[in-house]
C-alpha positions as CSV (number, residue, x, y, z in Angstrom):
1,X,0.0,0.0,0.0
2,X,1.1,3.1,-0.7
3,X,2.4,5.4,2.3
4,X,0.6,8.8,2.2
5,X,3.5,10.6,3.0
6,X,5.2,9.8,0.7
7,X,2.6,10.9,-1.9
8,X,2.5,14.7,0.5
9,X,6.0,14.4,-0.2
10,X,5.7,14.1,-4.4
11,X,3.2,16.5,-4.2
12,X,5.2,19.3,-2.0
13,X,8.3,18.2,-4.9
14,X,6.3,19.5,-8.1
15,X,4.3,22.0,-6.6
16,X,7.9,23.6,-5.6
17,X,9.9,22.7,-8.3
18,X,6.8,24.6,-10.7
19,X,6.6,27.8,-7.9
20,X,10.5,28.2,-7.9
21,X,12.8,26.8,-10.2
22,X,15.5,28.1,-8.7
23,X,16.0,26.4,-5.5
24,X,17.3,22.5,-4.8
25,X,14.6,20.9,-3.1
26,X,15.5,17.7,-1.4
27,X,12.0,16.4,-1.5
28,X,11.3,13.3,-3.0
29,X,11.7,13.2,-7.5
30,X,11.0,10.9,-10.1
31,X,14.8,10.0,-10.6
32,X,14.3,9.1,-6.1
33,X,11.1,7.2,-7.1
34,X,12.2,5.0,-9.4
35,X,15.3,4.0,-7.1
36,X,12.8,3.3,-4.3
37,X,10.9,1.0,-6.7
38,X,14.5,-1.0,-7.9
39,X,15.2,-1.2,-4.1
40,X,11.9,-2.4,-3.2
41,X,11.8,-5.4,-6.0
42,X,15.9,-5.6,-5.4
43,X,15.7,-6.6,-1.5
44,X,12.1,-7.7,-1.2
45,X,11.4,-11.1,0.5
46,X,11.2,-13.8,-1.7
47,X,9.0,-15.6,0.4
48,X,6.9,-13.0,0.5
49,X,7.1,-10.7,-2.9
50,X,5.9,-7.7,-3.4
51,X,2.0,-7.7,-4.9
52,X,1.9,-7.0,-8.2
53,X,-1.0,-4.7,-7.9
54,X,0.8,-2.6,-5.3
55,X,3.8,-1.7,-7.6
56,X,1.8,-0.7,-10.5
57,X,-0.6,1.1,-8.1
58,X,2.4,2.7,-7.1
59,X,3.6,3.5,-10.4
60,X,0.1,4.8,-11.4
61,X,-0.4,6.9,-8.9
62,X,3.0,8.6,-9.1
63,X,2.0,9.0,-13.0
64,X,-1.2,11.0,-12.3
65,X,1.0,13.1,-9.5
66,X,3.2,13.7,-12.5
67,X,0.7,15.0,-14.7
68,X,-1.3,16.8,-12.6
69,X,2.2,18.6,-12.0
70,X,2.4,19.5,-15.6
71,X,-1.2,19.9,-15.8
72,X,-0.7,22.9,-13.5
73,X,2.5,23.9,-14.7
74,X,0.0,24.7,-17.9
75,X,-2.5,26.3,-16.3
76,X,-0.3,28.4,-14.6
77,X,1.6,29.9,-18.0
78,X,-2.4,30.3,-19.3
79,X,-3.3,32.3,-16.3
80,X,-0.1,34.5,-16.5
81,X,-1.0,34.9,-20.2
82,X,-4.6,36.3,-19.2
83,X,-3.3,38.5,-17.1
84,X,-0.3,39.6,-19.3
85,X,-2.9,40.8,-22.1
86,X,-5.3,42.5,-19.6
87,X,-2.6,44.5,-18.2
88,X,-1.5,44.9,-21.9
89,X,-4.8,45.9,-22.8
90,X,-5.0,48.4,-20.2
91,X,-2.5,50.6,-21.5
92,X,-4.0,53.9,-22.3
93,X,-6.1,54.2,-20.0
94,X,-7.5,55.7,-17.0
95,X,-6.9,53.7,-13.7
96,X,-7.8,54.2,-10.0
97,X,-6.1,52.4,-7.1
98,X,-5.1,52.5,-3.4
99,X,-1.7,53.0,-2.7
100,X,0.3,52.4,0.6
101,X,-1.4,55.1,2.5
102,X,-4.4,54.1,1.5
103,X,-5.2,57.2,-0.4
104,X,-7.4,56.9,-3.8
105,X,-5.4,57.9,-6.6
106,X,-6.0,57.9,-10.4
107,X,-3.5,58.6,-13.7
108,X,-3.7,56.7,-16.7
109,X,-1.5,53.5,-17.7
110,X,1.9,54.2,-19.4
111,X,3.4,50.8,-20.0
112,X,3.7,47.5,-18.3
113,X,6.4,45.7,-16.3
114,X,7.1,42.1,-15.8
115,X,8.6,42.4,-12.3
116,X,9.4,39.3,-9.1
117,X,5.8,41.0,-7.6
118,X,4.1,39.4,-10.9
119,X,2.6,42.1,-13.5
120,X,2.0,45.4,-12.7
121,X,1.0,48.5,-15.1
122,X,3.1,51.6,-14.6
123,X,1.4,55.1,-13.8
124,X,3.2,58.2,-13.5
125,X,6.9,56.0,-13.0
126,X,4.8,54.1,-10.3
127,X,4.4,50.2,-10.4
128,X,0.8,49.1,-9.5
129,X,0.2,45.5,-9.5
130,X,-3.4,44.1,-11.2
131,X,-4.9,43.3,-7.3
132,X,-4.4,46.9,-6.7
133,X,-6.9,48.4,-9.4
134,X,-10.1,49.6,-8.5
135,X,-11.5,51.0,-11.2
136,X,-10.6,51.3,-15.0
137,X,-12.2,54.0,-17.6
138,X,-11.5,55.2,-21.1
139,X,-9.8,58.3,-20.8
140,X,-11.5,61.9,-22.4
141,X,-9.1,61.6,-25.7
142,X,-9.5,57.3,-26.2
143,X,-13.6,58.0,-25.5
144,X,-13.2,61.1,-28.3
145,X,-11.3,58.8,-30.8
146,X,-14.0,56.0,-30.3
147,X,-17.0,58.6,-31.0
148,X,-15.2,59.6,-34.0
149,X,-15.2,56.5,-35.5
């Protein structure tokens, strides 16, 4: 039977190595779980061997923990995406936040910046990340353009 532990253990592994590439983990890998499995079948009992539907349960199940790991791995480059064209697409105009004080303030998006705090839209030289907007509007010259049209 599989120990659950050891499956926390997987799990903690890939969600890791996906969060932050950059760091040795010591948890538990693919290259450890396949050296488990050699020693298992390698020093098992031969009077009492190891069940057949245990090892490919425990090969299974380490698959699925595997691609659920890249599943999200996926998932997490499409969200990023998302959020890269919203910001992109908020360029121009006018934006309302909250800054550290807690004070509403408002100026309209200049560009936007791929920083370690995730994606944030630049207003007057200041770095406001997505989570801090409020509000979002065309501005008077984008809404005159538009009319225009």
């Amino acid at each position: 039977m599989t120990d659950v532990s050891s499956i926390s253990s997987v799990q903690n592994y890939y969600l890791g190595y996906y969060r932050d590439t950059s760091e040795v983990s010591d948890d538990f890998g693919k290259d450890d779980f396949y050296k488990l499995i050699s020693a298992q079948l390698k020093y098992q009992n031969p009077m009492e061997p190891v069940d057949n539907v245990d090892f490919l349960s425990q090969t299974a199940q380490f698959n699925v923990l595997e691609q659920l790991a890249n599943l999200n791995s996926e998932i997490q480059c499409l969200i990023y995406s998302q959020g890269s064209l919203y910001a992109n697409s908020l360029i121009g105009k006018e934006i309302s936040w909250l800054d550290d004080n807690l004070e509403l303030r408002e100026g309209i998006v200049e560009r936007v910046i791929f920083s370690g705090d995730g994606l944030q839209v630049v207003v007057d030289g200041t770095g406001i990340s997505l989570s801090s907007i409020l509000s979002v509007s065309e501005t008077a010259e984008t809404a005159e353009e538009g009319s225009t049209e």
